[in-house]
N, C-alpha and C positions, 0 to 999 in steps of 0.2 A: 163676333156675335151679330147677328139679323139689325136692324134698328128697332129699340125699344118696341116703338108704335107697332112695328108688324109683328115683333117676337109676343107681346101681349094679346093682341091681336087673336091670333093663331093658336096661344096657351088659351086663354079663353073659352076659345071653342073645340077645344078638345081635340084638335087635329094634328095627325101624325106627321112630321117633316124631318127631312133632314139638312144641316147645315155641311155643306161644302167650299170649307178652304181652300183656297187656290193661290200664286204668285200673281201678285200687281197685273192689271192688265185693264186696256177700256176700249177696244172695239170688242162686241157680240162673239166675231170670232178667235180674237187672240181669248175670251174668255173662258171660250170651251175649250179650245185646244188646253189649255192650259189647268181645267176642270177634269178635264178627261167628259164629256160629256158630247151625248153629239149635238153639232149643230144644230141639226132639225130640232129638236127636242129642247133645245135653248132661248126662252122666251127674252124678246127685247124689246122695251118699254120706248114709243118715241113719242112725244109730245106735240099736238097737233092743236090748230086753232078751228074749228069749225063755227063756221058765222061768226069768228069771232071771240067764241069760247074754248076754253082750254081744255082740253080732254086728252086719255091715254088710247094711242094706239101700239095693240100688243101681238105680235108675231114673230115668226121663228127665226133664229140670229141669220138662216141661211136668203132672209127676202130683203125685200124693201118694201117699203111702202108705195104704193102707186095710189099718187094725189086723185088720179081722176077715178079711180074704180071706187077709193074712200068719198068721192063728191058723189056720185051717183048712187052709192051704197045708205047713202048717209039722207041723201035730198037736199044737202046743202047748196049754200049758193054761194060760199067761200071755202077753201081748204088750204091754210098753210100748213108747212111743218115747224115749229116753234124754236124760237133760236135760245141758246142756254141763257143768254141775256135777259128773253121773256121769262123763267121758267127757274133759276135759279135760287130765288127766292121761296119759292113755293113747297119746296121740300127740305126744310133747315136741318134736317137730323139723318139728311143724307150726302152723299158726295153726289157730286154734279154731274148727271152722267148716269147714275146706278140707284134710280129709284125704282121699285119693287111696282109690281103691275096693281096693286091694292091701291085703285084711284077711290073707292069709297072712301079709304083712311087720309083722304088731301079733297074730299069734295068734287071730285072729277067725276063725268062718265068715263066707258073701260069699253073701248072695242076689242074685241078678239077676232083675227083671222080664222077662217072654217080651218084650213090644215092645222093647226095649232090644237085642234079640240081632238083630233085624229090620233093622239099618242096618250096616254094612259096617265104619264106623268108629265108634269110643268117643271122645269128650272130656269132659275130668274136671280138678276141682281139682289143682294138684299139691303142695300143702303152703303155700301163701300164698292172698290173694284177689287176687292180681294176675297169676297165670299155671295156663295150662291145658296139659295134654298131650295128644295126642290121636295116635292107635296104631289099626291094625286089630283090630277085637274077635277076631278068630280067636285073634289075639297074646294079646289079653285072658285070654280064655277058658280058653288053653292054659297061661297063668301061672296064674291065679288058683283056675280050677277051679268055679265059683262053681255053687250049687244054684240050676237057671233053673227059676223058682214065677211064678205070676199072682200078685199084691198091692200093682199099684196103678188109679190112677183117675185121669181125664184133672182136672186144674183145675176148675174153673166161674169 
């Protein structure tokens, strides 16, 4: 089941989702393989520091993040990527690794990559590595609010 906070969350607002059980898994892409879900379409939450502040960067399990397009994108004048050490504390009713892009529900701002708004539906960790939730990004969008910047980069 989702974690509490985003399963209420989400009941609350009436939004339609669905929960996707899957086998153990903690990179992006052993998640979808193993979801059956394509990558692209598979949101991955990374935790980043701007200026200093903590905030969620959210893009599809097939990119990475590129620090300097999220520095330029952003105006910042720092951008790291945040180590689980900074970060692990910060979402207690999650496994470390597999927190859900709902940075309003942790106090966070919520980048989202432009290609990421391009698919119809969102799926995303939902507090474990063993299940995915997966919702209309309208729904997303409309909950979350999330600032859509370019700042990622396809794999190689």
């Amino acid at each position: 089941m989702p974690v509490k906070r985003l399963k209420e969350f989400l009941d609350s607002h009436s939004i339609k989702y669905v929960t996707i059980s899957h086998s153990r898994a903690f990179t992006a892409q052993e998640t979808a393989a193993s979801a059956h879900v394509p990558v692209k379409e598979l949101a991955k939450t990374v935790l980043v520091k701007i200026d200093g502040k903590m905030a969620m960067a959210v893009l599809p399990a097939s990119c990475k993040v590129d620090v300097d397009l999220l520095k330029k994108a952003t105006r910042a004048s720092t951008i790291e990527i945040a180590s689980e050490k900074e970060f692990k504390n910060l979402f207690p009713d999650c496994e470390i690794g597999a927190m859900p892009p709902f940075g309003n529900l942790y106090g966070m701002e919520v980048f989202v990559t432009k290609s990421l708004t391009e698919d119809r539906e969102i799926a995303f960790n939902a507090g474990s590595h063993r299940e995915l939730v997966k919702l209309a990004y309208k729904d997303f969008e409309q909950l979350v609010k999330p600032k859509v910047i370019t700042f990622s980069i396809e794999r190689k």
